[in-house]
N, CA, C and O atoms as a Tripos MOL2 file, in Angstrom:
@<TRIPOS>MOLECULE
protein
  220   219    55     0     0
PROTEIN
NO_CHARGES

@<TRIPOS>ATOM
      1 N         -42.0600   18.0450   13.5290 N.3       1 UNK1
      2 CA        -41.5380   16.9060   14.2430 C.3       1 UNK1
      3 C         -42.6770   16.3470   15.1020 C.2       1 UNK1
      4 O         -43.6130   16.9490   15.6290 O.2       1 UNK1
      5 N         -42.3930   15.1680   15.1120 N.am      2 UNK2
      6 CA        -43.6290   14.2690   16.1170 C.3       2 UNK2
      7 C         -43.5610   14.2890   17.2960 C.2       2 UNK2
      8 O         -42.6720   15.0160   17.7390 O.2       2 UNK2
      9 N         -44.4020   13.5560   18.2900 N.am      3 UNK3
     10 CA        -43.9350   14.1400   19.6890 C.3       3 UNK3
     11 C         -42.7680   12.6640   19.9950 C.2       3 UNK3
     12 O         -41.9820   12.5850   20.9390 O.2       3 UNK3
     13 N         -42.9770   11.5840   18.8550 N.am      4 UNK4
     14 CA        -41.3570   10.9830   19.3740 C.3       4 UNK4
     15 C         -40.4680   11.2820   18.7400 C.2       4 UNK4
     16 O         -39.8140   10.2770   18.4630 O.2       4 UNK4
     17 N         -39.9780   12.3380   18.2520 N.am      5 UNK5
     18 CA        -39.1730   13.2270   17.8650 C.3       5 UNK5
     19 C         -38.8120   13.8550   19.0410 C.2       5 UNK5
     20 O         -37.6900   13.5680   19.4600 O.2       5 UNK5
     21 N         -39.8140   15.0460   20.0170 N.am      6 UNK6
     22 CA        -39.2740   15.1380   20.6280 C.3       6 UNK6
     23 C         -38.8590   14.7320   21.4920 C.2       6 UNK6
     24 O         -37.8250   15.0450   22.0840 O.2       6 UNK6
     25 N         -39.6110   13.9560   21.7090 N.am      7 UNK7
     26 CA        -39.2610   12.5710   23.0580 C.3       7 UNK7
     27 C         -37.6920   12.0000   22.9300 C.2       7 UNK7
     28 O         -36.9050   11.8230   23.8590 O.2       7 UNK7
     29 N         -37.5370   11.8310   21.9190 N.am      8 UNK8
     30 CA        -36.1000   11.2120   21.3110 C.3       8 UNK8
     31 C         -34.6720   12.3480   21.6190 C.2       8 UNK8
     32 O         -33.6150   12.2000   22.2310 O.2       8 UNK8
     33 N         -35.1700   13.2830   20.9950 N.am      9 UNK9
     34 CA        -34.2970   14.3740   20.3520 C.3       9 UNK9
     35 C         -33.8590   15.1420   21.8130 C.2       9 UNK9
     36 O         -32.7040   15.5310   21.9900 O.2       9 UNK9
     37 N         -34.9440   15.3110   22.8450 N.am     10 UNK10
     38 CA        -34.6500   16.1100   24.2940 C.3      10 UNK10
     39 C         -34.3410   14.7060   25.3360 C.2      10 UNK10
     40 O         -33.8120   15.1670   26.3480 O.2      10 UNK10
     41 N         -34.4660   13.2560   25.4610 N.am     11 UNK11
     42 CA        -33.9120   12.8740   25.6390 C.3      11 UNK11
     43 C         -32.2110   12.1300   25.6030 C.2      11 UNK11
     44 O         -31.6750   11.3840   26.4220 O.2      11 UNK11
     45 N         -31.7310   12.6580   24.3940 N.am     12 UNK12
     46 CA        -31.0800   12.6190   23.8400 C.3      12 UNK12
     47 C         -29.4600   13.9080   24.5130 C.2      12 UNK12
     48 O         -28.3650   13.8150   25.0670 O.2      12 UNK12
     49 N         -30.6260   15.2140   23.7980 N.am     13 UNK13
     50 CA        -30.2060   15.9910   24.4430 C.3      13 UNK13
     51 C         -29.7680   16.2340   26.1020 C.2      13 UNK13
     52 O         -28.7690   16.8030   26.5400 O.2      13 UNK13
     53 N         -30.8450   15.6180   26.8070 N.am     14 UNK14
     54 CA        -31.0160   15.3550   28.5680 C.3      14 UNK14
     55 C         -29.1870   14.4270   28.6890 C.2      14 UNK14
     56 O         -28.2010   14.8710   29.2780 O.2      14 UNK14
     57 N         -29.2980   13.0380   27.8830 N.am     15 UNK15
     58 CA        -28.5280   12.3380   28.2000 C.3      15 UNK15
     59 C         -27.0020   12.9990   28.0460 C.2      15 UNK15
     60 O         -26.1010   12.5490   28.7550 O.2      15 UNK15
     61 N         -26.7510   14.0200   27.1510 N.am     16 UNK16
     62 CA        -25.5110   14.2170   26.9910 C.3      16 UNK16
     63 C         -25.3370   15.7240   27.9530 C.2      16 UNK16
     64 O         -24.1900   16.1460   28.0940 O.2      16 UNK16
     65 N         -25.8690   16.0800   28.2460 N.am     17 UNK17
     66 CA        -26.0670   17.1530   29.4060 C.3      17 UNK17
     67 C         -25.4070   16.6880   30.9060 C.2      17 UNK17
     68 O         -24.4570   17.1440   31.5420 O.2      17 UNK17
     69 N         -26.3330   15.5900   31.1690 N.am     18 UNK18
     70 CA        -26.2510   15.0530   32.3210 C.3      18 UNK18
     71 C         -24.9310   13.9020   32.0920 C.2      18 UNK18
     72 O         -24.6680   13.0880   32.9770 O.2      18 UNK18
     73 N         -24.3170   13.9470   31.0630 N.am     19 UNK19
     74 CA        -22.8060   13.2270   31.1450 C.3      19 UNK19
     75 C         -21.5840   14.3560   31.3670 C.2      19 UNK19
     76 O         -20.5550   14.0380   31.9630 O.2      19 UNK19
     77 N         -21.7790   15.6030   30.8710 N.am     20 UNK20
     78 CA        -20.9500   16.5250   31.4210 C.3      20 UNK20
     79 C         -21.2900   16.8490   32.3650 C.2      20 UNK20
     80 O         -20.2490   17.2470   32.8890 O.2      20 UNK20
     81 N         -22.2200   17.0210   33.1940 N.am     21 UNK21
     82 CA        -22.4890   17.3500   34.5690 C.3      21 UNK21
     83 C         -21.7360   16.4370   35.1270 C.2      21 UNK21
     84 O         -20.7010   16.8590   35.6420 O.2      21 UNK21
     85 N         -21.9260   15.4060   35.1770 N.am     22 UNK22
     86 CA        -21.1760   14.1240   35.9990 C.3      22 UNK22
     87 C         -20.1380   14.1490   35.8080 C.2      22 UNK22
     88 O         -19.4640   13.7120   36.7410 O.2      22 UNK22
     89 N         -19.4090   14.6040   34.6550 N.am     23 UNK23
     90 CA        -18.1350   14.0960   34.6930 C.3      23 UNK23
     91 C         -17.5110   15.3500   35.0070 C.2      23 UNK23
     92 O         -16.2870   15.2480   35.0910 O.2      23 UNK23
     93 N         -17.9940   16.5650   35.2180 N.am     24 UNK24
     94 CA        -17.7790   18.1400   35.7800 C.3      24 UNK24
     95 C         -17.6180   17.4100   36.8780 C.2      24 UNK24
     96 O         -16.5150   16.8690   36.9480 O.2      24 UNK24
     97 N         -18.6760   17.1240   38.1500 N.am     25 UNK25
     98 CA        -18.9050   17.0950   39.8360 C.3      25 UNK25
     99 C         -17.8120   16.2410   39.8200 C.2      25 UNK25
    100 O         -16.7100   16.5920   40.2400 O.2      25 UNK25
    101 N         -18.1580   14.6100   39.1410 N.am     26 UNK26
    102 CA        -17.0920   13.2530   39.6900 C.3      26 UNK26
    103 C         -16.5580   12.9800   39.1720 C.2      26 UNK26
    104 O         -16.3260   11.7730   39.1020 O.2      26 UNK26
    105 N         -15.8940   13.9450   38.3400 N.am     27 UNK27
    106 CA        -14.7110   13.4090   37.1690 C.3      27 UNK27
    107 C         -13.5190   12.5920   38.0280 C.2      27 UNK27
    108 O         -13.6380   12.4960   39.2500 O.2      27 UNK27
    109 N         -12.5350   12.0930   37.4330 N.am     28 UNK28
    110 CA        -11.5160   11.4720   37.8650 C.3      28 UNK28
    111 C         -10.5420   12.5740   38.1230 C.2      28 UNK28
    112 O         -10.1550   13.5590   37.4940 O.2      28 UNK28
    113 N         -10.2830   12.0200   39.3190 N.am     29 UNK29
    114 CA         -8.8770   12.8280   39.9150 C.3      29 UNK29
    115 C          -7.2450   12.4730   39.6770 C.2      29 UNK29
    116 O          -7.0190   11.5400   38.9060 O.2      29 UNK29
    117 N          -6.2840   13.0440   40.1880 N.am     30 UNK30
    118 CA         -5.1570   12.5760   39.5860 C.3      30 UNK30
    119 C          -4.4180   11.4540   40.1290 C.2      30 UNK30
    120 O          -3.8210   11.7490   41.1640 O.2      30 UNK30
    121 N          -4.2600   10.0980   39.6910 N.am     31 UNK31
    122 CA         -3.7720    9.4480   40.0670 C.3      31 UNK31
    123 C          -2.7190    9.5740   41.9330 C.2      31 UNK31
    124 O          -2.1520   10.4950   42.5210 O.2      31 UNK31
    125 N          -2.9030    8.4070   42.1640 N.am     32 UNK32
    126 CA         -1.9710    8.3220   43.5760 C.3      32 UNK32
    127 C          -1.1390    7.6640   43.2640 C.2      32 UNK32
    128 O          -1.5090    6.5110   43.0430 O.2      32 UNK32
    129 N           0.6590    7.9840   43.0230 N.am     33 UNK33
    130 CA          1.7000    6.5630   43.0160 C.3      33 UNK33
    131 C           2.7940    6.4880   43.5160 C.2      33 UNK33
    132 O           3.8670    6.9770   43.1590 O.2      33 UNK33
    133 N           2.4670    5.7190   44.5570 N.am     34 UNK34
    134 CA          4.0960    5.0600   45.2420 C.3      34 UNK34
    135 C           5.7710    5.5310   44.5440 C.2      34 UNK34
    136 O           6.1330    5.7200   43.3830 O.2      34 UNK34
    137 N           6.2670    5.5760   45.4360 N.am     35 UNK35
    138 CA          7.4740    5.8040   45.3490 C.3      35 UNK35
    139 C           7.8930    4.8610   44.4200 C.2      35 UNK35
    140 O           8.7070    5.3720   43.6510 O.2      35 UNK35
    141 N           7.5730    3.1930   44.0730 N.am     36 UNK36
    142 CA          8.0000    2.2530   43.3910 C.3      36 UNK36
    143 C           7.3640    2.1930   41.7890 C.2      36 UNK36
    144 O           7.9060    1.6920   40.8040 O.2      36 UNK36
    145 N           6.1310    2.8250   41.8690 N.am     37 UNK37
    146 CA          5.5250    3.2730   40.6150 C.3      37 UNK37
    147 C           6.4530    4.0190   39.8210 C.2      37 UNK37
    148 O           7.0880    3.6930   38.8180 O.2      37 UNK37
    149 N           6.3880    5.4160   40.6740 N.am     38 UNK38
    150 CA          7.2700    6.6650   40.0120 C.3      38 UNK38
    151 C           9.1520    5.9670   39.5160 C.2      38 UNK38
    152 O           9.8840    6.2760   38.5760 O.2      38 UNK38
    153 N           9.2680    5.3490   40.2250 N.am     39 UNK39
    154 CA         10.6890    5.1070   40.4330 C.3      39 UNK39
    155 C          10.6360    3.5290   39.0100 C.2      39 UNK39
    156 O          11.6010    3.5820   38.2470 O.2      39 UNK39
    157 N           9.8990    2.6410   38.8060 N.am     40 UNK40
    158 CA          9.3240    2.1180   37.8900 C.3      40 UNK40
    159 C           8.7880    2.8180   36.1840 C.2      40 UNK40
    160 O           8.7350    2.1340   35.1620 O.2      40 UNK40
    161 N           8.5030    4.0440   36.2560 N.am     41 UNK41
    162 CA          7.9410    4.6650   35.1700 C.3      41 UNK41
    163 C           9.4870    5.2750   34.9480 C.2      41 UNK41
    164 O           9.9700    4.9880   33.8520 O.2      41 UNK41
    165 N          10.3990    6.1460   35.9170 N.am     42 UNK42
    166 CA         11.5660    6.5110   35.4070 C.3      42 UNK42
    167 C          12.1850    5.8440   34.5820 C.2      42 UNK42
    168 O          12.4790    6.1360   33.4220 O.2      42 UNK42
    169 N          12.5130    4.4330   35.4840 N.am     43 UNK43
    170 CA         13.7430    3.4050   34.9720 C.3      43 UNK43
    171 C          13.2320    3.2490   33.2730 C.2      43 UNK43
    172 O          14.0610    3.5180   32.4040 O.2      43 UNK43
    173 N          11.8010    2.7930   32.8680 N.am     44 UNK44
    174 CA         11.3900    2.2510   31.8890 C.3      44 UNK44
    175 C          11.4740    3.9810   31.1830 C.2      44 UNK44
    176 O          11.6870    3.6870   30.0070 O.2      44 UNK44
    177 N          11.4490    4.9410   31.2030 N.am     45 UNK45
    178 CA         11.4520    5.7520   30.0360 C.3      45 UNK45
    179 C          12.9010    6.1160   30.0570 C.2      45 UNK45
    180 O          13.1410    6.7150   29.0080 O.2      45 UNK45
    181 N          13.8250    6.0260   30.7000 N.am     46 UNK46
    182 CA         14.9590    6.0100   30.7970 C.3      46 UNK46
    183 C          16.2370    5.1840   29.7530 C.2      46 UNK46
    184 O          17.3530    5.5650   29.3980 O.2      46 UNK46
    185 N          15.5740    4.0950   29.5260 N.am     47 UNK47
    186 CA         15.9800    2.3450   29.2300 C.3      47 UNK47
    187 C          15.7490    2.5950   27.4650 C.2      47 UNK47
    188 O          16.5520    2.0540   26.7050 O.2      47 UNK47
    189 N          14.6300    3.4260   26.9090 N.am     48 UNK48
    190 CA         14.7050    3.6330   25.7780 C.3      48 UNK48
    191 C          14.7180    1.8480   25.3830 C.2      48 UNK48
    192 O          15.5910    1.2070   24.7990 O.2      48 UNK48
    193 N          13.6170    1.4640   25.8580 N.am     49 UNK49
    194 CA         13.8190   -0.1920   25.1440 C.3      49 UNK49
    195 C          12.7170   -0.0710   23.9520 C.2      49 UNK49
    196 O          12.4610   -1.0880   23.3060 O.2      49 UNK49
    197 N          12.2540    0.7910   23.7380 N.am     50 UNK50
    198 CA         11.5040    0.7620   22.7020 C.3      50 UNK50
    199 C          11.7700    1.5120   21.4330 C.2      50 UNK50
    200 O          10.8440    1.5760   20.6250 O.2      50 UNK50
    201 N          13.0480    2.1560   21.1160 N.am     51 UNK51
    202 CA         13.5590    2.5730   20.0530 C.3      51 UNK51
    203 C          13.9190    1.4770   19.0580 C.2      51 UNK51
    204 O          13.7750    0.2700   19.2540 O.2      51 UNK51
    205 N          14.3190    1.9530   18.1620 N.am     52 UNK52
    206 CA         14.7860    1.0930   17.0720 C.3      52 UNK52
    207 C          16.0020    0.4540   17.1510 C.2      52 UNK52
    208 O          16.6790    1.2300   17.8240 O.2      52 UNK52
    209 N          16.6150   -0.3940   16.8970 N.am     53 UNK53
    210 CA         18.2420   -0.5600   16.8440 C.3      53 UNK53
    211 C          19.3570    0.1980   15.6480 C.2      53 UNK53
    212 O          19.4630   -0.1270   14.4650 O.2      53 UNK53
    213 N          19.9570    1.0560   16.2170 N.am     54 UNK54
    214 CA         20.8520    2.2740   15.2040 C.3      54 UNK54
    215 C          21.5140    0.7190   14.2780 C.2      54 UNK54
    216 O          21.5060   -0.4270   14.7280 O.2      54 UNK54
    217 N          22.0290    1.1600   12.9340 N.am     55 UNK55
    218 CA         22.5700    0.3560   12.3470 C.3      55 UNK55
    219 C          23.5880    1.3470   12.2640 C.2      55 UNK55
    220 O          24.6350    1.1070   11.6640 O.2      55 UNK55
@<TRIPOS>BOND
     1     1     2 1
     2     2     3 1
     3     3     4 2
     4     3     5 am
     5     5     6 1
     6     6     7 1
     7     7     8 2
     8     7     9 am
     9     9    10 1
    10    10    11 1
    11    11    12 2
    12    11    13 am
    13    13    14 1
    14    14    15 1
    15    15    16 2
    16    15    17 am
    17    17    18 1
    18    18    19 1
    19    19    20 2
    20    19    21 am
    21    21    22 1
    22    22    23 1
    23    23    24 2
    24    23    25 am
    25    25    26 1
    26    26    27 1
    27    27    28 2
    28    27    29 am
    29    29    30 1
    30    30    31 1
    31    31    32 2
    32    31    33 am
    33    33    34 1
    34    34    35 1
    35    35    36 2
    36    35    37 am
    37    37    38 1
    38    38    39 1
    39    39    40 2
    40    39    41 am
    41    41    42 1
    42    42    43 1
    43    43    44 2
    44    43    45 am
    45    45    46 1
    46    46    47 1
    47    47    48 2
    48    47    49 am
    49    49    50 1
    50    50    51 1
    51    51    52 2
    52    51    53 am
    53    53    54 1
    54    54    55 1
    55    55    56 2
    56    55    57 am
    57    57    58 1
    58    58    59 1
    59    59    60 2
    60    59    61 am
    61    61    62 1
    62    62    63 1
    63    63    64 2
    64    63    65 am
    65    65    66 1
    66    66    67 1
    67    67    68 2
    68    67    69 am
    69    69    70 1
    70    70    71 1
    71    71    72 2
    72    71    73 am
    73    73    74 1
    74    74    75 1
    75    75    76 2
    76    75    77 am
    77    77    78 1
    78    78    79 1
    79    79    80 2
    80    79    81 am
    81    81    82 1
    82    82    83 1
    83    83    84 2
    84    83    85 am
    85    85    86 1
    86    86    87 1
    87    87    88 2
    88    87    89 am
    89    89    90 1
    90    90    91 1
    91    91    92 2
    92    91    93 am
    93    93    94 1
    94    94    95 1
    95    95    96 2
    96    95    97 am
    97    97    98 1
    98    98    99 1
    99    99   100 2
   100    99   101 am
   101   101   102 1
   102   102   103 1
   103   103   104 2
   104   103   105 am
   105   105   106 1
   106   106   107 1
   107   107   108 2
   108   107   109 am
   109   109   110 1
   110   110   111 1
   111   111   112 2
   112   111   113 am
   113   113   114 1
   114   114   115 1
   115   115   116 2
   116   115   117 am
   117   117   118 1
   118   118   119 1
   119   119   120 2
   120   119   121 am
   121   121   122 1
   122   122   123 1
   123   123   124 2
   124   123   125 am
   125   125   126 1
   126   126   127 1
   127   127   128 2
   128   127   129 am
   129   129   130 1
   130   130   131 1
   131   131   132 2
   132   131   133 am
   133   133   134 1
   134   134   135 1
   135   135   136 2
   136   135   137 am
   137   137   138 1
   138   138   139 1
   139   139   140 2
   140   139   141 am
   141   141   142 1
   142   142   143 1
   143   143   144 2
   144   143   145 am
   145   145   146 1
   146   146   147 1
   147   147   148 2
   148   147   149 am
   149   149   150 1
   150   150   151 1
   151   151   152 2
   152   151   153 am
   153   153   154 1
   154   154   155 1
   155   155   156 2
   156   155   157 am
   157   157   158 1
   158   158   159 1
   159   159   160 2
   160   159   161 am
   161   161   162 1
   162   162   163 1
   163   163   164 2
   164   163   165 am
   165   165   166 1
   166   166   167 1
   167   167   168 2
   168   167   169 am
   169   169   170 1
   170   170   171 1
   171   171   172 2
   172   171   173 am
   173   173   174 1
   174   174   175 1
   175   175   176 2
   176   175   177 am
   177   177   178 1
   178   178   179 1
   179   179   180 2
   180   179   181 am
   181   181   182 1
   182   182   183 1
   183   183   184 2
   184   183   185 am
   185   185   186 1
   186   186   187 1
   187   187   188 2
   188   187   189 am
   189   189   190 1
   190   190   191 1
   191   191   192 2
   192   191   193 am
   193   193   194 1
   194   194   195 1
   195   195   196 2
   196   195   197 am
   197   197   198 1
   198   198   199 1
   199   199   200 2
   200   199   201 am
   201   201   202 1
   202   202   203 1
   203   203   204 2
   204   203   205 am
   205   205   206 1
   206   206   207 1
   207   207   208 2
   208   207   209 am
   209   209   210 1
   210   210   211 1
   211   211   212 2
   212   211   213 am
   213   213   214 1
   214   214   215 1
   215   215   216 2
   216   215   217 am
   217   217   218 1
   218   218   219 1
   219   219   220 2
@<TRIPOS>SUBSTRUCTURE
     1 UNK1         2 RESIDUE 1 A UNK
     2 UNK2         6 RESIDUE 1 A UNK
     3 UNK3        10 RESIDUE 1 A UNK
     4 UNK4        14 RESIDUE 1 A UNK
     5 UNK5        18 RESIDUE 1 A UNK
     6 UNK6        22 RESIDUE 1 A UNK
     7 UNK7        26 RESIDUE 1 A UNK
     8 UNK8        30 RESIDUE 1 A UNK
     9 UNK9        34 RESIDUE 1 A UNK
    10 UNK10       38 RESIDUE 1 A UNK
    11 UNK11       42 RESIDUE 1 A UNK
    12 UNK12       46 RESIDUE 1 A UNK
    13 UNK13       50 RESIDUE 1 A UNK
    14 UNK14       54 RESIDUE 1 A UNK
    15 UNK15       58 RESIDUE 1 A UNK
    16 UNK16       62 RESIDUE 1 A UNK
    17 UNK17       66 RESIDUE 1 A UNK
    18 UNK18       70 RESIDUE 1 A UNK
    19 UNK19       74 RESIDUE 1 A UNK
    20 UNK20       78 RESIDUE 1 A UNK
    21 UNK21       82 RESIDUE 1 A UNK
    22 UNK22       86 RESIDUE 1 A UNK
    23 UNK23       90 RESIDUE 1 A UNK
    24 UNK24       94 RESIDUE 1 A UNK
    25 UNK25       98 RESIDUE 1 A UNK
    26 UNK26      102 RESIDUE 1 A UNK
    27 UNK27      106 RESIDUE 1 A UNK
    28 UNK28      110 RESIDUE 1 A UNK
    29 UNK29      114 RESIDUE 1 A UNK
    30 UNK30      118 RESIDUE 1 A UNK
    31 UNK31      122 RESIDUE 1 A UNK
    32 UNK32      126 RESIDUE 1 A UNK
    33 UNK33      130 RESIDUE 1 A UNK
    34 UNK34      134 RESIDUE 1 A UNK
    35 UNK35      138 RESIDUE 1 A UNK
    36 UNK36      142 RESIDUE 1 A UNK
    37 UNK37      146 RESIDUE 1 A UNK
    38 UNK38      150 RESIDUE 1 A UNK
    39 UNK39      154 RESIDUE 1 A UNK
    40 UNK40      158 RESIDUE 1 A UNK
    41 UNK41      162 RESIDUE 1 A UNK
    42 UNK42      166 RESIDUE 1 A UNK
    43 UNK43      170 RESIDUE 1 A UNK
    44 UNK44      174 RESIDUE 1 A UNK
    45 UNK45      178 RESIDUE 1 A UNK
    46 UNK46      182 RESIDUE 1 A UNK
    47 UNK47      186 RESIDUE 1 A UNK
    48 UNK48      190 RESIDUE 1 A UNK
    49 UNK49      194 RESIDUE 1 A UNK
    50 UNK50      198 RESIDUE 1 A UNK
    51 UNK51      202 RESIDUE 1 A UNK
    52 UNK52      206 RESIDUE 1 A UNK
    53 UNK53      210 RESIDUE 1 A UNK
    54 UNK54      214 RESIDUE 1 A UNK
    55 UNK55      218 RESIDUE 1 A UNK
């Protein structure tokens, strides 16, 4: 391999390293939601408006 081989190949490597690191330390945390959210997500899975119509 050439040296932009390795130049390529360990940058490469570097970049996907340092995306699990980051997303290890500052990954996303769990959502925050209002009483009107939660109470909003009930009603709508509740309501079944997205089934089929029974014949």
């Amino acid at each position: 391999m050439t040296l932009f081989g390795y130049l390529f190949w360990g940058i490469g490597i570097l970049a996907i390293a340092l995306g699990f690191f980051m997303q290890k330390k500052y990954g996303t945390k769990a959502p925050v939601k209002s009483d009107k959210d939660i109470m909003n997500e009930e009603i709508a899975r509740n309501t079944h408006s997205n089934d089929r119509p029974r014949i």
